[in-house]
PyMOL Python script that loads the backbone (N, CA, C, O; Angstrom):
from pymol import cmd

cmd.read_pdbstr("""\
ATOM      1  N   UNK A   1      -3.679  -2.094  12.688  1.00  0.00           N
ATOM      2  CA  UNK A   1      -4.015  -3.026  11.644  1.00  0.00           C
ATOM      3  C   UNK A   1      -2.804  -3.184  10.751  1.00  0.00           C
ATOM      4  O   UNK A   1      -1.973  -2.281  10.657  1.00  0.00           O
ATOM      5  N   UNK A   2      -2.691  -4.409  10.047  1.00  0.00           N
ATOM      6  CA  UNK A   2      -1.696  -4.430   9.233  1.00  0.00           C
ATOM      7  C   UNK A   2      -2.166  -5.282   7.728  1.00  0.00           C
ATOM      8  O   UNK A   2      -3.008  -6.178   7.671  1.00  0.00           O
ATOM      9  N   UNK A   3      -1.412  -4.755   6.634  1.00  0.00           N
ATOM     10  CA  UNK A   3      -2.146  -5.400   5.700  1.00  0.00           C
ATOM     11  C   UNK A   3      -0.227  -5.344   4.761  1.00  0.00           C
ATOM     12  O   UNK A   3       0.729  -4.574   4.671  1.00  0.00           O
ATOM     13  N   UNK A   4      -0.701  -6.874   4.219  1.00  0.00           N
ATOM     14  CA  UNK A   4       0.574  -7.277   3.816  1.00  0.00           C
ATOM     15  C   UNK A   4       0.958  -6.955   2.521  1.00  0.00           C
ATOM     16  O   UNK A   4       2.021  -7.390   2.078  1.00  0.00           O
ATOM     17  N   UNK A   5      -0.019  -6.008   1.631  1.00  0.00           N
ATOM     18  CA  UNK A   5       0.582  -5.997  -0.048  1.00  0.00           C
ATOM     19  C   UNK A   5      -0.264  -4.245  -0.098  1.00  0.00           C
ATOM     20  O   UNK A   5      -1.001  -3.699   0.723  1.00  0.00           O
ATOM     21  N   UNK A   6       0.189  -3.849  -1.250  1.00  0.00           N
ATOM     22  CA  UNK A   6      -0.776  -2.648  -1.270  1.00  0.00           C
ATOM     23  C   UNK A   6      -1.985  -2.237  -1.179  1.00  0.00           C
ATOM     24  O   UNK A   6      -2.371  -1.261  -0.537  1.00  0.00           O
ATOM     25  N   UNK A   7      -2.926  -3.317  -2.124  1.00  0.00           N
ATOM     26  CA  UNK A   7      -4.128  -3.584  -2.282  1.00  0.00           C
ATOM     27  C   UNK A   7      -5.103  -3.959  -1.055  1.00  0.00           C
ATOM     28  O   UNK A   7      -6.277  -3.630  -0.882  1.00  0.00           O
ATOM     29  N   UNK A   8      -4.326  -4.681  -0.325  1.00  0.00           N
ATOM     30  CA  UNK A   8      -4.586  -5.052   1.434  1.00  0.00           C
ATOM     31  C   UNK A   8      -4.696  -3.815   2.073  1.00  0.00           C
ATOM     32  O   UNK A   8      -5.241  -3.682   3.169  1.00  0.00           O
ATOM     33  N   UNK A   9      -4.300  -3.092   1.561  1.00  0.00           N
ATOM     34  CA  UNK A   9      -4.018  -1.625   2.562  1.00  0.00           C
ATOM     35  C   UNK A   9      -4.636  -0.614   2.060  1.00  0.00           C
ATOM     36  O   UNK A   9      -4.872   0.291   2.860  1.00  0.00           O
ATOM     37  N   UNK A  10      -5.017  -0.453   0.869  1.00  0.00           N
ATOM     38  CA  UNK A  10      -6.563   0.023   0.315  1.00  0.00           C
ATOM     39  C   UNK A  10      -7.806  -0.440   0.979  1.00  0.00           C
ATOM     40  O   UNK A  10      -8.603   0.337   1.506  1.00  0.00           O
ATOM     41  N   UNK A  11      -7.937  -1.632   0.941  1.00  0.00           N
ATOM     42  CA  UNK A  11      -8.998  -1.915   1.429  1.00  0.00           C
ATOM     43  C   UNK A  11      -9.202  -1.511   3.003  1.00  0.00           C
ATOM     44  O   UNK A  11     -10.126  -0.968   3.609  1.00  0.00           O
ATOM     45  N   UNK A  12      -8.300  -1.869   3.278  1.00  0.00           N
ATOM     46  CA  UNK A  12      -8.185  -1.849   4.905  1.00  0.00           C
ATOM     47  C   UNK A  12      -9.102  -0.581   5.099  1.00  0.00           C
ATOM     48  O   UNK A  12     -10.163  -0.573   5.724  1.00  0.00           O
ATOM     49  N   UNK A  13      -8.415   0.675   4.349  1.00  0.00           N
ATOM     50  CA  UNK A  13      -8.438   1.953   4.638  1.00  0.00           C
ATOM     51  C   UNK A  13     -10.106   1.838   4.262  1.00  0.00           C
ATOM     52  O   UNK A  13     -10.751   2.550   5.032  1.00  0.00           O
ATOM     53  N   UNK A  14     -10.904   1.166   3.335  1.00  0.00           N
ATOM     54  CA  UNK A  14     -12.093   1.541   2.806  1.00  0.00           C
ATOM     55  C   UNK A  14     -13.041   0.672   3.810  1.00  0.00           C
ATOM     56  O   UNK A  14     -14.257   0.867   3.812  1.00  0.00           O
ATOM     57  N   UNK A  15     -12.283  -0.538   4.877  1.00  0.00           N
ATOM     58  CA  UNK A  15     -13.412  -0.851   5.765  1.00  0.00           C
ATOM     59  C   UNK A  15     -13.117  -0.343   7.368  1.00  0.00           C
ATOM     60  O   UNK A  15     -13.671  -0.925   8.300  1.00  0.00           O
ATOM     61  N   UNK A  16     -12.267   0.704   7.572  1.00  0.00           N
ATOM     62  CA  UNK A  16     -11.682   0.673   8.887  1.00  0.00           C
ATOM     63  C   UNK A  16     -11.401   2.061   8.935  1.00  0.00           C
ATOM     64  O   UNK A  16     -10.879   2.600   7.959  1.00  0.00           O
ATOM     65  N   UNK A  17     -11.732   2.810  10.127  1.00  0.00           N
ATOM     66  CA  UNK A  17     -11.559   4.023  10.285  1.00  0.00           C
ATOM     67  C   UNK A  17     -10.153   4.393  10.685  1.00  0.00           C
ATOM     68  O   UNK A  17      -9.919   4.474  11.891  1.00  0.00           O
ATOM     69  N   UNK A  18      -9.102   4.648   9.735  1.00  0.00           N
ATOM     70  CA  UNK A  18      -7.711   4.742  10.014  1.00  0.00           C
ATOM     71  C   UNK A  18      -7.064   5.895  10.194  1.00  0.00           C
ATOM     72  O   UNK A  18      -6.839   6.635   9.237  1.00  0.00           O
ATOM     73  N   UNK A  19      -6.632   6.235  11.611  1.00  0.00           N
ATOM     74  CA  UNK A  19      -5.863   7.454  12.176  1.00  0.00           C
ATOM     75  C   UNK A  19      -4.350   8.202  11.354  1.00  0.00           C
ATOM     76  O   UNK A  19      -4.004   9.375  11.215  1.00  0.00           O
ATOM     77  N   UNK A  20      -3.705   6.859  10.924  1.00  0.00           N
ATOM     78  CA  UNK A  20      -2.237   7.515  10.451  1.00  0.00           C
ATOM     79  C   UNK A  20      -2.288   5.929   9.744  1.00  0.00           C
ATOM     80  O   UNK A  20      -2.910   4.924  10.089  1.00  0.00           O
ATOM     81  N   UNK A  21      -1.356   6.179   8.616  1.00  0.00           N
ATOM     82  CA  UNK A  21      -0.884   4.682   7.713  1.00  0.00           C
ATOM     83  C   UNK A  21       0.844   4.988   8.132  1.00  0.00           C
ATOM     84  O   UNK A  21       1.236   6.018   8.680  1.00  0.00           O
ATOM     85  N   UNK A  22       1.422   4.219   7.863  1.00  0.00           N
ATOM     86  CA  UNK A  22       2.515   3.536   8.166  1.00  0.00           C
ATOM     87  C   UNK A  22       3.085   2.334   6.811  1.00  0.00           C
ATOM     88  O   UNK A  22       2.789   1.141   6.742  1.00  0.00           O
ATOM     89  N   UNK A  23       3.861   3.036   5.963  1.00  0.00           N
ATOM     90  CA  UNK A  23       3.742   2.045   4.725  1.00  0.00           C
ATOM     91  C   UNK A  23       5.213   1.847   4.072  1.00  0.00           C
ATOM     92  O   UNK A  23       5.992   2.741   3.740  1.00  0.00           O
ATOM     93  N   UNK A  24       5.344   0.829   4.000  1.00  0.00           N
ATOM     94  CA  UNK A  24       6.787   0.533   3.137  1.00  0.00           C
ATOM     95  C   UNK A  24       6.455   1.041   1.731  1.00  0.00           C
ATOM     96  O   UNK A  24       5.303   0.912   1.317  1.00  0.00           O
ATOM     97  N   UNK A  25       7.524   1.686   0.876  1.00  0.00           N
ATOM     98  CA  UNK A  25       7.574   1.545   0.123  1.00  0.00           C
ATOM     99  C   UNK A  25       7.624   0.591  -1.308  1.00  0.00           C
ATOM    100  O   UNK A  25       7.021   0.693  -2.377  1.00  0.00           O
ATOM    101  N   UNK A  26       8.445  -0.196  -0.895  1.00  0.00           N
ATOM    102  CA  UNK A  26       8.337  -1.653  -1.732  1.00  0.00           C
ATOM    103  C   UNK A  26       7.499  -2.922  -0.999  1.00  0.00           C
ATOM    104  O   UNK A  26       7.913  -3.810  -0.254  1.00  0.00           O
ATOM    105  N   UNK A  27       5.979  -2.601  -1.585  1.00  0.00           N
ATOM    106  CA  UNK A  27       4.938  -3.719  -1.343  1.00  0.00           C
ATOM    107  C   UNK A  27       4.652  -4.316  -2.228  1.00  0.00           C
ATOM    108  O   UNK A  27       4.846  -3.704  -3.278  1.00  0.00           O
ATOM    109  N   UNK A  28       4.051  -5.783  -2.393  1.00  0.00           N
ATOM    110  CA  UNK A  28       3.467  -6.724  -3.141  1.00  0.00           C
ATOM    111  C   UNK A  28       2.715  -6.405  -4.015  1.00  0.00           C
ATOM    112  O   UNK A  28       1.613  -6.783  -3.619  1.00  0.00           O
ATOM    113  N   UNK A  29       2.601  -5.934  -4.983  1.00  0.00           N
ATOM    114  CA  UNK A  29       1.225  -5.742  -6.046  1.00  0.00           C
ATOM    115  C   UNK A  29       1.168  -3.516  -6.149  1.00  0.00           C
ATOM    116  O   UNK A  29       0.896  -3.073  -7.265  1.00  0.00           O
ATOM    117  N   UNK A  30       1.267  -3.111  -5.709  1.00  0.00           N
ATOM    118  CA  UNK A  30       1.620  -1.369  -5.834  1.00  0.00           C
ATOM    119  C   UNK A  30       2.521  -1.375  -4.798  1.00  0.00           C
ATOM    120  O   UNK A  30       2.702  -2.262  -3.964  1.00  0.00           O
ATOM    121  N   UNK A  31       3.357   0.234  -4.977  1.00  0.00           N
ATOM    122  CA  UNK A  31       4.443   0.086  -4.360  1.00  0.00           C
ATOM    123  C   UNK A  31       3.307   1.579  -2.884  1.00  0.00           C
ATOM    124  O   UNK A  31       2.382   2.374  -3.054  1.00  0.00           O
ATOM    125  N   UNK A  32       4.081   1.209  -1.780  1.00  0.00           N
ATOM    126  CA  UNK A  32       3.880   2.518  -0.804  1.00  0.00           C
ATOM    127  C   UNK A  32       3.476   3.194  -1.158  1.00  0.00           C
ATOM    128  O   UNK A  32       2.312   3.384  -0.803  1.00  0.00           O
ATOM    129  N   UNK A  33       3.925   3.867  -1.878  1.00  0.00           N
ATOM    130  CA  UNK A  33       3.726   5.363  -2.768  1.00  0.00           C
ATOM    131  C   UNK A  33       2.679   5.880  -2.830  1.00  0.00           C
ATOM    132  O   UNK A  33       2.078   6.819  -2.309  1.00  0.00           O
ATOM    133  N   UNK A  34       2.428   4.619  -4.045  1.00  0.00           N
ATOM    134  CA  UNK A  34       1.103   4.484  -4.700  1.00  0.00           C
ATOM    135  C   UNK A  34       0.050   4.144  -3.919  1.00  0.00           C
ATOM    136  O   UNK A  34      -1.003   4.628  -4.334  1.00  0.00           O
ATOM    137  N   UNK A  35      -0.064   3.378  -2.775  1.00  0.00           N
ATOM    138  CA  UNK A  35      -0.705   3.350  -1.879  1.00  0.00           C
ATOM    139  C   UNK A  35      -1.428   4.721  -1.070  1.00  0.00           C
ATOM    140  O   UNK A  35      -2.581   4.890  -0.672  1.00  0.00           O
ATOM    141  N   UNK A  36      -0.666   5.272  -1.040  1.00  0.00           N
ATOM    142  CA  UNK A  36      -0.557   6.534  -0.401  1.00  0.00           C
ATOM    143  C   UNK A  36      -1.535   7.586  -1.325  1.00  0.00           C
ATOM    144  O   UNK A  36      -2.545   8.235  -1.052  1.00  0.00           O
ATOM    145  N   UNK A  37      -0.977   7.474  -2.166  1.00  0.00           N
ATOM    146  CA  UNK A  37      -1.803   8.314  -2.961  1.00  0.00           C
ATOM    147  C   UNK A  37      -3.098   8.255  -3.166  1.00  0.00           C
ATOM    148  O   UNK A  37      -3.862   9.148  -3.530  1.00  0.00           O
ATOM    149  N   UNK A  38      -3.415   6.568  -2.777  1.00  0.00           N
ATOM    150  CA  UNK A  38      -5.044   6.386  -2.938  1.00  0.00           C
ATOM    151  C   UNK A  38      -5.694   6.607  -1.651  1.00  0.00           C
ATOM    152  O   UNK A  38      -6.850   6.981  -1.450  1.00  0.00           O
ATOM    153  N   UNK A  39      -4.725   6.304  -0.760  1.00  0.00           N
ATOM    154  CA  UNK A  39      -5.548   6.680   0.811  1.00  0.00           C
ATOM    155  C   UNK A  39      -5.595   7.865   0.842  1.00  0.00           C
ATOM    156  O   UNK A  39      -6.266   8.340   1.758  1.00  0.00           O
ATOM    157  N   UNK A  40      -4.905   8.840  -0.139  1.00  0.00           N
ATOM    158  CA  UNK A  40      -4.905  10.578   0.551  1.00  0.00           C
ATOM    159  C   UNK A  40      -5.621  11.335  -0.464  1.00  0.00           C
ATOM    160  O   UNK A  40      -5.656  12.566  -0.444  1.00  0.00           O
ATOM    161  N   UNK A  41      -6.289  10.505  -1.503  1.00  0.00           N
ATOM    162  CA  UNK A  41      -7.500  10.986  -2.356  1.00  0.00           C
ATOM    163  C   UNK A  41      -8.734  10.439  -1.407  1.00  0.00           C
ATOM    164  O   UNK A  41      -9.654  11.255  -1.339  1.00  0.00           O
ATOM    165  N   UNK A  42      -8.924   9.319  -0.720  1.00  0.00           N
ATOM    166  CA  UNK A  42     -10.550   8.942   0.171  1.00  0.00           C
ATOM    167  C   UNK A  42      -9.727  10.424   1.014  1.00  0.00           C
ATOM    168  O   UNK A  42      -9.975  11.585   0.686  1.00  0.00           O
ATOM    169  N   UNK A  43      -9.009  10.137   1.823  1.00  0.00           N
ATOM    170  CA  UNK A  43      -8.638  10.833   2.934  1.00  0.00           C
ATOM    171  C   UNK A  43      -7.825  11.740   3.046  1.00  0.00           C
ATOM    172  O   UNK A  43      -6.937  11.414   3.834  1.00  0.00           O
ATOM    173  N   UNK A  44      -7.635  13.212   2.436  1.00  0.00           N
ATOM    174  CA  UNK A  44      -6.849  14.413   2.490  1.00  0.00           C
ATOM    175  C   UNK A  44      -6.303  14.279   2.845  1.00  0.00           C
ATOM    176  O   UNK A  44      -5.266  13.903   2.298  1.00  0.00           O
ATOM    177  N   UNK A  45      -6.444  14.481   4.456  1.00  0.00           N
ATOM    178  CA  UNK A  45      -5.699  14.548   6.264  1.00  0.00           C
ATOM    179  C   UNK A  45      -5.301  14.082   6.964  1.00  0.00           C
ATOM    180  O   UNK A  45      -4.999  14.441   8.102  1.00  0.00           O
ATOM    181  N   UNK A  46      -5.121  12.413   6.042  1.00  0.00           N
ATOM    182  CA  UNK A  46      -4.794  11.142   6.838  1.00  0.00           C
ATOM    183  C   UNK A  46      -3.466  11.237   7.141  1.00  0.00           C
ATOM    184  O   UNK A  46      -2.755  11.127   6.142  1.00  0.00           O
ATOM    185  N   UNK A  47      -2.827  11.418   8.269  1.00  0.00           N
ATOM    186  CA  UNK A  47      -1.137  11.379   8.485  1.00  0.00           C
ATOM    187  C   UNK A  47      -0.786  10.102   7.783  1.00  0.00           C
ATOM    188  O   UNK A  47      -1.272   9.012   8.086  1.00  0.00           O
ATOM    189  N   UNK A  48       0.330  10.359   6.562  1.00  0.00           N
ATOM    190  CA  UNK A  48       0.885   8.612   6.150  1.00  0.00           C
ATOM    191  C   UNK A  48       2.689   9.116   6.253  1.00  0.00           C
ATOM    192  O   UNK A  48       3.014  10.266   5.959  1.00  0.00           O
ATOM    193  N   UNK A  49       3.537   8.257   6.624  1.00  0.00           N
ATOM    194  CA  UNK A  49       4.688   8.000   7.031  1.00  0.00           C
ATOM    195  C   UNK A  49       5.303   6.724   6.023  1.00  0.00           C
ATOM    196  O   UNK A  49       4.969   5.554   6.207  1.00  0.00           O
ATOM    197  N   UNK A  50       6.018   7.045   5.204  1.00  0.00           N
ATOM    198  CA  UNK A  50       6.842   5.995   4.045  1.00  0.00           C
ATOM    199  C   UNK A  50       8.157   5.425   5.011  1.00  0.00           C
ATOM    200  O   UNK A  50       8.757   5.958   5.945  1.00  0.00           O
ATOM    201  N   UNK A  51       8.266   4.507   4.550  1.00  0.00           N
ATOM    202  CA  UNK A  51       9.635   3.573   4.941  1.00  0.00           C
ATOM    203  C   UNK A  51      10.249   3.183   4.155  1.00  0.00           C
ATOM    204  O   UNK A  51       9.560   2.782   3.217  1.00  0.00           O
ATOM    205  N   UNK A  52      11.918   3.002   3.923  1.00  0.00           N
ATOM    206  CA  UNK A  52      12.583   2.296   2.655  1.00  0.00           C
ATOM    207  C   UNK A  52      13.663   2.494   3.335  1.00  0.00           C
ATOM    208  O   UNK A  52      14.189   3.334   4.066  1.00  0.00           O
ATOM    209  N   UNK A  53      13.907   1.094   2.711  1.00  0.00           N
ATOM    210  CA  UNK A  53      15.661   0.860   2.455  1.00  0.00           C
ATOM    211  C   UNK A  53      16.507   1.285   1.174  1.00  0.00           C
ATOM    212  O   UNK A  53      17.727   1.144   1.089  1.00  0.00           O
ATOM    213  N   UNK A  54      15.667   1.838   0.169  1.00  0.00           N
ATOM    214  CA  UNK A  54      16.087   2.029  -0.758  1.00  0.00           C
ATOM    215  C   UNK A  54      17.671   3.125  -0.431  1.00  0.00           C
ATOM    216  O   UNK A  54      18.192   3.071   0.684  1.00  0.00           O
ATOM    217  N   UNK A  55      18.127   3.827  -1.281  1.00  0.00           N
ATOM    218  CA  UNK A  55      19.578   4.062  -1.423  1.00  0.00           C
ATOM    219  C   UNK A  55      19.227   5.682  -1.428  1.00  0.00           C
ATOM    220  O   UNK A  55      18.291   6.195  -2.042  1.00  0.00           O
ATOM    221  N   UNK A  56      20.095   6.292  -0.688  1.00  0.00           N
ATOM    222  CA  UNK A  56      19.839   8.226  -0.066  1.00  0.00           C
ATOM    223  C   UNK A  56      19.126   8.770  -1.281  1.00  0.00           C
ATOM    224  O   UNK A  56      18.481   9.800  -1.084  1.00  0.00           O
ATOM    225  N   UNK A  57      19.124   8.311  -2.393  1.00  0.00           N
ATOM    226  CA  UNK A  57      18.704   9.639  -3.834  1.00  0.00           C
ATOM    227  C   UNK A  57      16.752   9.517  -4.033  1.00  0.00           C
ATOM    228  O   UNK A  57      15.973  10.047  -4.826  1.00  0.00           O
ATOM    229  N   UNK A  58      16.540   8.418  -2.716  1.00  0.00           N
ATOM    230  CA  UNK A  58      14.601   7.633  -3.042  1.00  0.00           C
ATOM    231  C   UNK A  58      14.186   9.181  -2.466  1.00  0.00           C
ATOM    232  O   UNK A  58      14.702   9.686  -1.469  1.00  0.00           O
ATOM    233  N   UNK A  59      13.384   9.674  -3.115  1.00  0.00           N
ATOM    234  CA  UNK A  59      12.543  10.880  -3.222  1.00  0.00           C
ATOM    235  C   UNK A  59      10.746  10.769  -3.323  1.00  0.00           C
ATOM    236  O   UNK A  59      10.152  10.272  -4.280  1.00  0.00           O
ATOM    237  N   UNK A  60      10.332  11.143  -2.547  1.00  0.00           N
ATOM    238  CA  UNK A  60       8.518  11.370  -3.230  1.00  0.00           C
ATOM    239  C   UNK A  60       8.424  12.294  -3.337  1.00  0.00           C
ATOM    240  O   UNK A  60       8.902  13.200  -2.656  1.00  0.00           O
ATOM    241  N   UNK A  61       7.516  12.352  -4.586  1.00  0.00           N
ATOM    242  CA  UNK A  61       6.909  13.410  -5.259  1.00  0.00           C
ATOM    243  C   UNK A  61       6.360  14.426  -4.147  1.00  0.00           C
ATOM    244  O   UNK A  61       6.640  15.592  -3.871  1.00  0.00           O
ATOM    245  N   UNK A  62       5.221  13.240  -3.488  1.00  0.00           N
ATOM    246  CA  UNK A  62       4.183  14.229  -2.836  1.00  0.00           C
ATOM    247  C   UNK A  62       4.898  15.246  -1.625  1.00  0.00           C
ATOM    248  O   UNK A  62       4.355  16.292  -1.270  1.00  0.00           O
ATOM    249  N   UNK A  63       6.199  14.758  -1.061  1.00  0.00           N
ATOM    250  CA  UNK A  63       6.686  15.534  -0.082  1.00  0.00           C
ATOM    251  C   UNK A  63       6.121  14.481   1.327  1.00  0.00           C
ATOM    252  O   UNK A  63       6.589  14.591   2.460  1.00  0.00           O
ATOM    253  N   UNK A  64       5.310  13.737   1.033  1.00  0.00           N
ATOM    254  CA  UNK A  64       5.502  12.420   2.456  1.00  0.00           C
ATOM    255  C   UNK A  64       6.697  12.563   3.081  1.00  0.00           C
ATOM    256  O   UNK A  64       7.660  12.997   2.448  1.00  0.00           O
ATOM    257  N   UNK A  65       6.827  12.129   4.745  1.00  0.00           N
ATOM    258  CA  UNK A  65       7.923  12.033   5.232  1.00  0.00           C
ATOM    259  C   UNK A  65       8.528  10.500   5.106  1.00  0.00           C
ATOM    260  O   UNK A  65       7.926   9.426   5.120  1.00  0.00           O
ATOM    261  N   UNK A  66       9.568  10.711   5.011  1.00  0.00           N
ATOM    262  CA  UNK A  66      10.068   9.439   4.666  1.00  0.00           C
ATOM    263  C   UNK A  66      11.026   8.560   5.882  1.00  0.00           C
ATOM    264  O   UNK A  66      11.987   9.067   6.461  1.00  0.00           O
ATOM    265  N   UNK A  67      10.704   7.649   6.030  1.00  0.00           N
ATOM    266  CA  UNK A  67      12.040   7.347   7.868  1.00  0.00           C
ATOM    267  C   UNK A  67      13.127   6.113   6.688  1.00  0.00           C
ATOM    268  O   UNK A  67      12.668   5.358   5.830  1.00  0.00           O
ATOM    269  N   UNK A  68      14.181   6.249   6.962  1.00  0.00           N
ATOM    270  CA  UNK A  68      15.194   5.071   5.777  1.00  0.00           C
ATOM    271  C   UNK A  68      15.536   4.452   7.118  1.00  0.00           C
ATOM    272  O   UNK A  68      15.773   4.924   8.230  1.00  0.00           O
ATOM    273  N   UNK A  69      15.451   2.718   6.408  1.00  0.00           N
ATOM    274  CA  UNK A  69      15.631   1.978   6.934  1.00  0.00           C
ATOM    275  C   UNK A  69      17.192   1.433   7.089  1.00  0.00           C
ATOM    276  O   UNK A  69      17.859   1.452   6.055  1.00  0.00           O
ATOM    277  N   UNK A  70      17.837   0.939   8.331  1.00  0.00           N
ATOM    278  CA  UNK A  70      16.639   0.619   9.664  1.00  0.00           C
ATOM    279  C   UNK A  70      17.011   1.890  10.236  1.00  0.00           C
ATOM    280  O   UNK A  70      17.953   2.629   9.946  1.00  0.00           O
ATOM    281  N   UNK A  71      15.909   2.038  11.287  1.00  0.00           N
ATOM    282  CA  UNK A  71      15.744   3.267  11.659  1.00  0.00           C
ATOM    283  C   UNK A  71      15.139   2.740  13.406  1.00  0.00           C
ATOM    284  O   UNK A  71      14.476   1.743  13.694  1.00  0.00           O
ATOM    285  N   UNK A  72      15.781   4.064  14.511  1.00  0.00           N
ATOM    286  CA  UNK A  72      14.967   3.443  15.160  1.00  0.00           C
ATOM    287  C   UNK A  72      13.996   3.964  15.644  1.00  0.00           C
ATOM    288  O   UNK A  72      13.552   5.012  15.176  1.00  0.00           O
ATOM    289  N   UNK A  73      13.206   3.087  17.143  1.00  0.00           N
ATOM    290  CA  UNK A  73      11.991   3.079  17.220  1.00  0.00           C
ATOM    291  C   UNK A  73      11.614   4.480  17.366  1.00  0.00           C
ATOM    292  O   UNK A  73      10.617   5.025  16.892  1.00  0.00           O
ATOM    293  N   UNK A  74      12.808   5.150  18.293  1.00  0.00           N
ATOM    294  CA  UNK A  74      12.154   6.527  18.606  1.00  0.00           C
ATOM    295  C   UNK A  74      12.151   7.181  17.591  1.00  0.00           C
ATOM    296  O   UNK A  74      11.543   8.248  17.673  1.00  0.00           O
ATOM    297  N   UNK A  75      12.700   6.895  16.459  1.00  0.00           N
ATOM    298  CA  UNK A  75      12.460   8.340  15.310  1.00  0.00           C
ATOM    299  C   UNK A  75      10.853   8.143  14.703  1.00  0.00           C
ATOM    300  O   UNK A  75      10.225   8.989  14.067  1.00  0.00           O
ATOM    301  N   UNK A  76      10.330   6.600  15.145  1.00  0.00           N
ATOM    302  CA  UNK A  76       8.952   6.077  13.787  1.00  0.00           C
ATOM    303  C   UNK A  76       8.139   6.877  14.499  1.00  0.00           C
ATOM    304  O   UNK A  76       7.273   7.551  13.941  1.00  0.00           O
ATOM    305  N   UNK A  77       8.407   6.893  16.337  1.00  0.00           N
ATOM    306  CA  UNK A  77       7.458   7.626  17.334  1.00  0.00           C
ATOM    307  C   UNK A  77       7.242   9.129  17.326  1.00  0.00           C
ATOM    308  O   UNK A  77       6.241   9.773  17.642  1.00  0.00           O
ATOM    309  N   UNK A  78       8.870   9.678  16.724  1.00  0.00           N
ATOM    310  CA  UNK A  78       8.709  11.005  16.668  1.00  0.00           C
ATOM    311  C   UNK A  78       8.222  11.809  15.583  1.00  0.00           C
ATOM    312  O   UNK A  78       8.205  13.039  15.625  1.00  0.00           O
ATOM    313  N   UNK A  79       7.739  10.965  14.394  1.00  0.00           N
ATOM    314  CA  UNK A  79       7.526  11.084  13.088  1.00  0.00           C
ATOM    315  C   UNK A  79       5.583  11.473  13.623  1.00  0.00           C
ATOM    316  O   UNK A  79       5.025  12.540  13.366  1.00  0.00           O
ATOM    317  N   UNK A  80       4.989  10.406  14.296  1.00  0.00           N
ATOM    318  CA  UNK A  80       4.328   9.695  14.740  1.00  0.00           C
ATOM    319  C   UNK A  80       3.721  10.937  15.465  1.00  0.00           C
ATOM    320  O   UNK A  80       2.540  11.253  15.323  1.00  0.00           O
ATOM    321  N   UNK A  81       4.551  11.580  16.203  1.00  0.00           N
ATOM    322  CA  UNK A  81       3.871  12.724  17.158  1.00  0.00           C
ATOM    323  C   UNK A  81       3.649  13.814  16.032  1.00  0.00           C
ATOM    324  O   UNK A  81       2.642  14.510  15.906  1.00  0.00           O
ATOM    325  N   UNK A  82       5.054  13.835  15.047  1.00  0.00           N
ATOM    326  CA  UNK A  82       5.035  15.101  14.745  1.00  0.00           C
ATOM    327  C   UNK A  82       3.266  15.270  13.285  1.00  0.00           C
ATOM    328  O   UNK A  82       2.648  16.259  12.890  1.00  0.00           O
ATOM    329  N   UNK A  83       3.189  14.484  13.123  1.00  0.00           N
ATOM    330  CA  UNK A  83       2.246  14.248  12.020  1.00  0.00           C
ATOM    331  C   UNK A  83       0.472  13.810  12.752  1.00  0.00           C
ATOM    332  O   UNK A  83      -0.629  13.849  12.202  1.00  0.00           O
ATOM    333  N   UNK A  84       0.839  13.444  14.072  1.00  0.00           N
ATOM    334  CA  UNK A  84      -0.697  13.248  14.764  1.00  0.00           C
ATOM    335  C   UNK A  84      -0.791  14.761  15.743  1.00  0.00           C
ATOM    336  O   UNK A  84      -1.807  14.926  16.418  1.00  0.00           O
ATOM    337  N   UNK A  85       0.073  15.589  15.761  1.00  0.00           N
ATOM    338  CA  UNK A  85      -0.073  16.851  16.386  1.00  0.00           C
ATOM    339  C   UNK A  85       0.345  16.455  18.363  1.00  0.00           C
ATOM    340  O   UNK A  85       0.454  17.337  19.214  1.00  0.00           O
ATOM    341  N   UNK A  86       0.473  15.195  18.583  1.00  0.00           N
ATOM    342  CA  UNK A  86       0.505  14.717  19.729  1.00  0.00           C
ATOM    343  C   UNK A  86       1.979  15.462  20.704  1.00  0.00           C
ATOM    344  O   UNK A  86       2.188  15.117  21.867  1.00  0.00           O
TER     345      UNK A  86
END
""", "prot")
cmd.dss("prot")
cmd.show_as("cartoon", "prot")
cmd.util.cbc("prot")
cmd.orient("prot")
């Protein structure tokens, strides 16, 4: 599923049974982050994976893994295994 702003991706999460999120940091209306933080209050255990282009010093609080953009496919996959236990 894909949802194009933050708020899109809240919801998503509140009508759709979601395995792992996958989230940019700089979205339309809340940023990633913040996103994150609301999917991992419904959902503890939900694997979520941040993305940015932002500049080497972008840090989260929560300790999320972060992939910096661009990046490639095999690292989003290996992020992907390492966080679904696969």
């Amino acid at each position: 599923m894909t949802a194009s702003t933050g708020l899109a991706a809240v919801a998503c999460m509140e009508r759709h049974d979601i395995g792992l999120a996958v989230l940019d940091v700089l979205m339309p209306g809340i940023s990633g982050d913040a996103v994150a933080e609301r999917l991992l209050r419904v959902n503890p255990d939900l694997p979520v994976i941040l993305m940015t282009g932002a500049s080497d010093d972008f840090t989260v609080a929560s300790g999320l893994p972060v992939l910096r953009k661009p990046f490639p496919q095999e690292e989003l996959v290996a992020a992907v295994h390492r966080l679904s236990g696969a």
